[in-house]
C-alpha positions in Angstrom: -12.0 32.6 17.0 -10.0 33.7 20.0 -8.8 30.5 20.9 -7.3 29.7 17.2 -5.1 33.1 17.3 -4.1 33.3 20.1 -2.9 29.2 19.3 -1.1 30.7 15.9 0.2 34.0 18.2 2.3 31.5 20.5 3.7 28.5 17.5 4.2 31.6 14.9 5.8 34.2 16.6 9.6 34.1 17.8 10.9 36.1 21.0 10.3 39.7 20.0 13.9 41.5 20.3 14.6 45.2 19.8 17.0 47.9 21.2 16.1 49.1 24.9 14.7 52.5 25.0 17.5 55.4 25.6 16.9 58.6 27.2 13.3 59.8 28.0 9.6 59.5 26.4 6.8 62.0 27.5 3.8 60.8 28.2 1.5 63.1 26.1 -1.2 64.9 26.4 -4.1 65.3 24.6 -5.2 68.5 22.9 -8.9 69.4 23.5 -11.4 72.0 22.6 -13.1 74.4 25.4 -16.3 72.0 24.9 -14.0 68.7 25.8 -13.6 67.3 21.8 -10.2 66.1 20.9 -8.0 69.1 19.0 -5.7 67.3 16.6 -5.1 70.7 15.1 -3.0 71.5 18.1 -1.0 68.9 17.8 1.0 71.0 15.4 1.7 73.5 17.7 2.4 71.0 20.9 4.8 68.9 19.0 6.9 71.9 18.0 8.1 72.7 21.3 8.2 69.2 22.2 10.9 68.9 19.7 12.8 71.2 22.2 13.1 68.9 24.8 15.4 66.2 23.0 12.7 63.3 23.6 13.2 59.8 22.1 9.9 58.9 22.0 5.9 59.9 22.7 4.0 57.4 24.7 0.1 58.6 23.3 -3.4 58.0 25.1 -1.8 57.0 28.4 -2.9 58.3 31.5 -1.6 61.9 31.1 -3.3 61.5 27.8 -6.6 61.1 29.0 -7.3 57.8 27.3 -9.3 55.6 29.1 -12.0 59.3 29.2 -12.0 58.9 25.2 -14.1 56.5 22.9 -12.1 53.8 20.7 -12.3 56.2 17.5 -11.2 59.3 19.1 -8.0 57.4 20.9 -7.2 55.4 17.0 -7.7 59.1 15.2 -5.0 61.1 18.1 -2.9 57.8 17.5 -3.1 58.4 13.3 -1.8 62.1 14.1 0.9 61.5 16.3 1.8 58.9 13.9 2.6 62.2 11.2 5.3 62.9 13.3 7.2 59.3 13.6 10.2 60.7 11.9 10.4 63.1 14.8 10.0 60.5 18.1 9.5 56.8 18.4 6.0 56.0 18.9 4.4 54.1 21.8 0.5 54.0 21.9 -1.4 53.2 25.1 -4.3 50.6 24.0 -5.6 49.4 27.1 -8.3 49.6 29.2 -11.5 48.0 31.1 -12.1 45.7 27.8 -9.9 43.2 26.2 -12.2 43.2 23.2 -12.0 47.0 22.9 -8.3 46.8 23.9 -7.8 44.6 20.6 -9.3 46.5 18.4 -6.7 49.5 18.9 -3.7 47.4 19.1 -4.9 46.1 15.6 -4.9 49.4 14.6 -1.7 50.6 15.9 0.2 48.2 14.7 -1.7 48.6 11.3 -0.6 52.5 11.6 3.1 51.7 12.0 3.4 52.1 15.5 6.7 51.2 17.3 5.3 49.1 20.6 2.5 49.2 21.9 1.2 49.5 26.3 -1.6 48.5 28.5 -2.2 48.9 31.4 -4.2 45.8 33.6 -8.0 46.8 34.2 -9.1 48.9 36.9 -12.6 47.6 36.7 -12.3 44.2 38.6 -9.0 44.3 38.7 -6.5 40.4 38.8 -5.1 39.9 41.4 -2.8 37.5 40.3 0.1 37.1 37.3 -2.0 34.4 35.9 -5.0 36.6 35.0 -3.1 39.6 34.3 -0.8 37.9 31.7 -4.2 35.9 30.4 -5.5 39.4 29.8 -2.8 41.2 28.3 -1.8 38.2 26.0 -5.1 38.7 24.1 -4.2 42.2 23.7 -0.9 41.4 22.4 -1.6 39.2 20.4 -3.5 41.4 18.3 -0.1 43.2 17.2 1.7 40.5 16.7 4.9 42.2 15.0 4.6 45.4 17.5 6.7 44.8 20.5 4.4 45.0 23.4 4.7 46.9 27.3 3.2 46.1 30.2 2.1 49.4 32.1 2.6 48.8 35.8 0.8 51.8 37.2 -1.3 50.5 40.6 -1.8 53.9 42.0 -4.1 54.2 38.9 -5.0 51.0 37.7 -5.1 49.0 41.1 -3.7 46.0 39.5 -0.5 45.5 41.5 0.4 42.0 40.7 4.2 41.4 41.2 6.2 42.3 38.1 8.9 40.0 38.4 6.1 37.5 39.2 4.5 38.7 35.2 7.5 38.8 33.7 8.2 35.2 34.7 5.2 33.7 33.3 4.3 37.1 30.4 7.8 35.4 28.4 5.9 32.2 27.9 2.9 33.6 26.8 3.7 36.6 25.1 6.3 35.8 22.7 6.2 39.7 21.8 6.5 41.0 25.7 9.5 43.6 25.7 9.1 45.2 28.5 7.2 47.2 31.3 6.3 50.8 31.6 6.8 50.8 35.5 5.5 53.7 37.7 5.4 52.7 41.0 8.0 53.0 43.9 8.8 49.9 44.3 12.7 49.7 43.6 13.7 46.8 45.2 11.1 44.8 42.3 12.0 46.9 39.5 15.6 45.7 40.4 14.7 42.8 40.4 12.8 43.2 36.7 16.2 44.9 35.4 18.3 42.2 36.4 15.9 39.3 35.4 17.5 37.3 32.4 20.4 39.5 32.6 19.4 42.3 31.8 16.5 41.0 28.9 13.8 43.1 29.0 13.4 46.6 29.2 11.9 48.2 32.0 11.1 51.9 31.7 10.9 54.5 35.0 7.9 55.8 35.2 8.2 57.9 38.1 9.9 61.7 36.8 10.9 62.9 40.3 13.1 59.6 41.2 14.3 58.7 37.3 17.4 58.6 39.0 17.2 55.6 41.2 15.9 53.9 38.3 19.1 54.5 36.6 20.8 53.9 39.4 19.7 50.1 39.1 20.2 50.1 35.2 17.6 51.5 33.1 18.2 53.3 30.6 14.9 55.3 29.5 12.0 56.9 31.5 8.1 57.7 30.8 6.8 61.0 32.2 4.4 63.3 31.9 6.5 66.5 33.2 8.7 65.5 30.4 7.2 67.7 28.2 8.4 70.6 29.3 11.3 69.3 31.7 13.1 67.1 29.0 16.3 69.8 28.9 16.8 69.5 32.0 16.5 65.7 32.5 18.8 65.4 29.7 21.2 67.2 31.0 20.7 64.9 34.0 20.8 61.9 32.2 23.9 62.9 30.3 26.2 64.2 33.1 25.0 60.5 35.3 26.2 58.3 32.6 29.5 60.6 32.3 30.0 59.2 35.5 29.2 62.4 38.1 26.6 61.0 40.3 27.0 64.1 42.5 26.0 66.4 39.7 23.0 64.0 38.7 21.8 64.3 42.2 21.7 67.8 42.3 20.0 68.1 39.0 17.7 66.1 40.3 16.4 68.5 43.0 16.2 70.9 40.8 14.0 69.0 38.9 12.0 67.6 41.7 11.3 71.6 42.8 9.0 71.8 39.3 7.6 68.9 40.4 6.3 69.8 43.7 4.5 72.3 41.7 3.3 70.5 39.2 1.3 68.1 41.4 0.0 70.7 44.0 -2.0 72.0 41.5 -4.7 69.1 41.6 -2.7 66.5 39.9 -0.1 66.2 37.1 -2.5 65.7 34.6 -4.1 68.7 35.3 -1.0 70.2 36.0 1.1 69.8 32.8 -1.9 71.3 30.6 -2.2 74.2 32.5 1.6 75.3 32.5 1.8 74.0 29.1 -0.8 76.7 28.5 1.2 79.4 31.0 4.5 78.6 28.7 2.2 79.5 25.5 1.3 76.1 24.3 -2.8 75.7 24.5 -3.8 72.3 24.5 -6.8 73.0 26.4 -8.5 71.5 29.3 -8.5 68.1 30.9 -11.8 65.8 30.4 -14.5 65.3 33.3 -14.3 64.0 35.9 -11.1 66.1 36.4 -11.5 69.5 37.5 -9.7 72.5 35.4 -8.0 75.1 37.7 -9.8 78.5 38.3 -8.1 81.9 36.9 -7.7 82.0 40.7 -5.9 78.9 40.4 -4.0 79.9 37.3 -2.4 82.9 38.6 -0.9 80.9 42.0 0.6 78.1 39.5 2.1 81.1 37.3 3.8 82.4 40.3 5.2 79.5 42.0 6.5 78.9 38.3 8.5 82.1 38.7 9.3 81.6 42.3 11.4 78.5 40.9 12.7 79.9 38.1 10.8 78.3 35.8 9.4 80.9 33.8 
């Protein structure tokens, strides 16, 4: 029962330990057909220009996946693909959601499927309020993957679950003997600071936030999640390279040029919506978002191609 493994999770398993993440993971999207059915074929297609952008990892069925809009056996089947290309990126697969029940099934699975750590996010349905239930929560989840390292995804502008991280982190390490890190995609510096610096420097905390991957590096992390990644990750690198060669002032002004794609990106509904549809304008169809998001219009289309070339972007 739930009770006995989650007792065997906590005596059996030791303090999970693994190298911090370096340099940036996109936050995928899904490919789907016209009629809204998930397009693994395209995967193929999507994966060769991600090569491109020098990524470290892939962080599948997360929020610019679309995850919590698919059923369990669609998200384990786009998990199984991306898992075909693990020699390419390291793996991170988004399990959560609204159930714990259905949230352990797919960690199961993804850690069944070789996957390199697994995420999830708190609940957005009745969302804790407090560390105590959030960690209860995710330690069920968890503990279904018992040799996978696990993330917490600290996403409140989505989820609604902003419980203090430092707060989680403090109470997750005696629970969650597997707890590596946190995804963290808020604006909160002055906590993730806090999260970098707690146990000198143990766990691994993750920017989440594209346009201000900078600050987070700025306070010590060392790898980001983002959706724009897809198609930014040259220049990011380039970021990311000429900050840790120690010019801050040529970091910086990669940064606003980076920051210029994504004013666009989000002004065209939202990112999610947004990264398909220039994904599709730079010749890589992975088809349209899931209700209840809106696709853009032709209309719509033809603005976002020319503020694309008004940056210099395309």
């Amino acid at each position: 029962n739930q009770d006995s493994f989650l007792d065997q999770y906590k005596s059996e398993s030791v303090k999970m330990v693994s190298e911090k993440i370096k340099g940036l993971v996109a936050a995928t999207v899904t490919p789907m057909k016209a009629n809204g059915e998930v397009n693994l074929p395209a995967l193929d297609s999507y994966v060769k220009h991600l090569e491109k952008q020098g990524l470290a990892g892939v962080f599948v069925n997360g929020t610019t996946g679309e995850g919590l809009l698919m059923s369990s056996e669609e998200r384990k089947a786009v998990a199984e693909a991306w898992m075909a290309y693990k020699d390419k990126f390291k793996v991170m697969i988004h399990v959560g959601g609204t159930s714990y029940a259905a949230a352990v099934d797919l960690a199961r699975h993804a850690e069944k499927i070789g996957a390199d750590a697994i995420s999830a996010m708190g609940p957005c349905f009745l969302p804790p309020y407090r560390a105590e239930e959030l960690v209860a929560f995710n330690k069920i989840i968890a503990a279904a993957a018992p040799n996978t390292p696990f993330y917490y995804y600290h996403i409140p502008g989505t989820s609604h679950v902003n419980v203090n991280m430092l707060d989680f982190l403090k109470l997750g390490e005696k629970e969650i003997p597997t707890l590596r890190g946190i995804k963290y995609t808020t604006y909160d510096s002055m906590t993730m600071q806090e999260c970098i610096a707690y146990r000198d420097g143990y766990y691994d905390i993750l920017h989440g936030h594209d346009e201000t991957i900078l600050t987070g590096l700025m306070l010590g992390a060392t790898g980001g999640v983002g959706t724009s990644y897809s198609v930014t990750g040259e220049l990011y690198n380039k970021m990311l390279n000429t900050f840790w060669a120690g010019d801050v002032a040529g970091a910086v002004k990669l940064q606003e040029e980076a920051v210029k794609f994504i004013r666009v990106l989000i002004k065209y509904e939202n990112s999610v919506v947004g990264i398909k549809a220039i994904l599709q304008i730079m010749g890589v169809d992975c088809g349209p978002v899931r209700l209840p998001r809106r696709n853009l219009t032709p209309d719509r289309m033809k603005s976002l191609e020319a503020d694309l070339r008004a940056i210099g972007w395309i």
